[in-house]
KEPAGU-417413 format. One record per residue (C-alpha): chain; z, y, x. Coordinates in Angstrom, 3 decimals. Example, Ala and Ser with C-alpha at 12.3 -4.5 7.8 and 13.67 -1.06 7.14 Angstrom:
BEGIN
<unit->A&zz->7.800&yy->-4.500&xx->12.300> .
<unit->A&zz->7.140&yy->-1.060&xx->13.670> .
//
This chain:
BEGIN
<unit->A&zz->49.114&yy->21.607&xx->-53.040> .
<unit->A&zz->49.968&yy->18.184&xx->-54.831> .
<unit->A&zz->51.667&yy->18.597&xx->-58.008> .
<unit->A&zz->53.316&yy->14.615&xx->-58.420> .
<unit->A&zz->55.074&yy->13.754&xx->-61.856> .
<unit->A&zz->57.150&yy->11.124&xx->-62.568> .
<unit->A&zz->55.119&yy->10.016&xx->-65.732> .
<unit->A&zz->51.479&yy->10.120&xx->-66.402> .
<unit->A&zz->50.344&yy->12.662&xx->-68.837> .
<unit->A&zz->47.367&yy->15.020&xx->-69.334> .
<unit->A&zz->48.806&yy->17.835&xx->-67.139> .
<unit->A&zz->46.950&yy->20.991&xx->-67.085> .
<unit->A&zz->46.592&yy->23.893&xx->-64.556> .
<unit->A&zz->45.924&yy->26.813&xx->-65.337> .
<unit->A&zz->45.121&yy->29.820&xx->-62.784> .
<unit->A&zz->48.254&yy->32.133&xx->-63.529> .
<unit->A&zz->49.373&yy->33.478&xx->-60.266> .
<unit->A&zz->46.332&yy->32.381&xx->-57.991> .
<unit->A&zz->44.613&yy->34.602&xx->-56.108> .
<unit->A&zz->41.620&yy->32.368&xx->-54.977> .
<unit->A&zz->38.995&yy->29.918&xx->-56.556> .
<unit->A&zz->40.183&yy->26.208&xx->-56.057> .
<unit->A&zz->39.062&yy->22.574&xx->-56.444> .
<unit->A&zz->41.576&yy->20.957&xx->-59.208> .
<unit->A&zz->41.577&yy->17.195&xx->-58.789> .
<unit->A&zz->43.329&yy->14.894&xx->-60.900> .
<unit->A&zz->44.991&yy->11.225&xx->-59.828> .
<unit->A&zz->46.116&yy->8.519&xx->-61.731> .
<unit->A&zz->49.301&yy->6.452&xx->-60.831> .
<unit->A&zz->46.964&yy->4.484&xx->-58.134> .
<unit->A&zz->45.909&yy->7.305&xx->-56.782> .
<unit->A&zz->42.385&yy->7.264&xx->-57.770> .
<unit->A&zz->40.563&yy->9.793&xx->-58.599> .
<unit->A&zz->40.061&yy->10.323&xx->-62.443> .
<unit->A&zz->39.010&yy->14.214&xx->-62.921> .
<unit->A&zz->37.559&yy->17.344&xx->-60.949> .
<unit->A&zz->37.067&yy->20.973&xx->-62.003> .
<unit->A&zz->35.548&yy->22.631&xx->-59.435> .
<unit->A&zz->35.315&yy->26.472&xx->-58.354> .
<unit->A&zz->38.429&yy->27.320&xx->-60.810> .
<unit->A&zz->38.397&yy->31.036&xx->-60.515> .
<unit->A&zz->41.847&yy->33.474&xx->-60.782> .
<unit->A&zz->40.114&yy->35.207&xx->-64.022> .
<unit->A&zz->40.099&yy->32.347&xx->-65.994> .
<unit->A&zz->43.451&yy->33.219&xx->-66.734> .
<unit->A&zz->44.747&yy->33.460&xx->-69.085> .
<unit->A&zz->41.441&yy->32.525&xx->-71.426> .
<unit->A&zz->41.096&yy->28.848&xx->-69.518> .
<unit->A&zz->43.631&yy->25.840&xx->-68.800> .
<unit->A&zz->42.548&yy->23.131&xx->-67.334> .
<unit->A&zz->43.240&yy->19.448&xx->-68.033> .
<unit->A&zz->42.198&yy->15.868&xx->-67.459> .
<unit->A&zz->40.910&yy->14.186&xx->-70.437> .
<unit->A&zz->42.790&yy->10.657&xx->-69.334> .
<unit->A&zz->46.576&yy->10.433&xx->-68.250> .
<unit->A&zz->47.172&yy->11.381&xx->-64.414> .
<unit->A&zz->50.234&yy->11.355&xx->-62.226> .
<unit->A&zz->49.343&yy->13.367&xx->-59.549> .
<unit->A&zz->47.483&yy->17.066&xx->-59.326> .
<unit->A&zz->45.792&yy->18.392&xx->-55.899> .
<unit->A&zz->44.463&yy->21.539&xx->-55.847> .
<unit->A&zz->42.584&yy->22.584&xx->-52.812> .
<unit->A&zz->40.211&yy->25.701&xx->-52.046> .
<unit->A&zz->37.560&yy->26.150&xx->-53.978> .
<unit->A&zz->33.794&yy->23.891&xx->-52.496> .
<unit->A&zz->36.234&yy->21.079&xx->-50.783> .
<unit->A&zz->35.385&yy->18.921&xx->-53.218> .
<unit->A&zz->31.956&yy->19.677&xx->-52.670> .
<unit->A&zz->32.492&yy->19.181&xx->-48.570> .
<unit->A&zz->34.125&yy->15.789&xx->-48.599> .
<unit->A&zz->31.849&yy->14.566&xx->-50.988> .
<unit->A&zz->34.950&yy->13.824&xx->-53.515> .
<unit->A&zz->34.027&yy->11.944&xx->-56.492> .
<unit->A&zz->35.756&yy->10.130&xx->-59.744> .
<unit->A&zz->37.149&yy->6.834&xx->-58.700> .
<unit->A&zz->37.477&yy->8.057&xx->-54.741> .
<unit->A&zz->41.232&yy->6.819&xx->-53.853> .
<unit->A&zz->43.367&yy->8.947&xx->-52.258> .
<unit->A&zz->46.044&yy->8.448&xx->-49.202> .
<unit->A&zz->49.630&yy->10.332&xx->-49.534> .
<unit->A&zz->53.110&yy->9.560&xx->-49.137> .
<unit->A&zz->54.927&yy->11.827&xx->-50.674> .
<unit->A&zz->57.920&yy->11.941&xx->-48.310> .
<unit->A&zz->55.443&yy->12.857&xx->-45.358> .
<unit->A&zz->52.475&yy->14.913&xx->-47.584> .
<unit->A&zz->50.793&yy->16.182&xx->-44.022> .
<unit->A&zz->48.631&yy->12.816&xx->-43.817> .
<unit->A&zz->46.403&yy->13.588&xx->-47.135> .
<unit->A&zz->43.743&yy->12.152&xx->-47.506> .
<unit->A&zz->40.659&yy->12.215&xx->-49.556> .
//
């Protein structure tokens, strides 16, 4: 899922609702990668939110290790338009 705001800000997730342990990975406004929690687990909630400690405008959250896979780390860029979301990359 991408989570895109229209302002940057320090925008946290938290696990309410999710079933499944994801990757949480947050983007600035160039679409760079600026923070990761990985493994986020459904019984963090509701002890646990988590939340970039620099502004982002974007949040992807992916199943839990695909950071891990790809090999994604702070200052990867990412690839999205947001009118046609199905050609993510990161």
């Amino acid at each position: 899922m991408i989570l895109a705001y229209d302002t940057d800000g320090k925008w946290p997730v938290s696990m309410k609702g999710i079933k499944y342990s994801i990757d949480i990975i947050w983007l600035d406004k160039d679409k760079k990668v600026i923070y990761i929690v990985k493994n986020a687990r459904p019984e963090s909630y509701p002890y646990e939110t988590y939340a970039p400690k620099d502004d982002a405008r974007y949040v992807v959250e992916v199943v839990a290790g695909t950071t891990g896979r790809k090999a994604i780390t702070i200052n990867d860029a990412a690839e999205f338009d947001l009118n046609n979301i199905e050609g993510l990359q990161l």
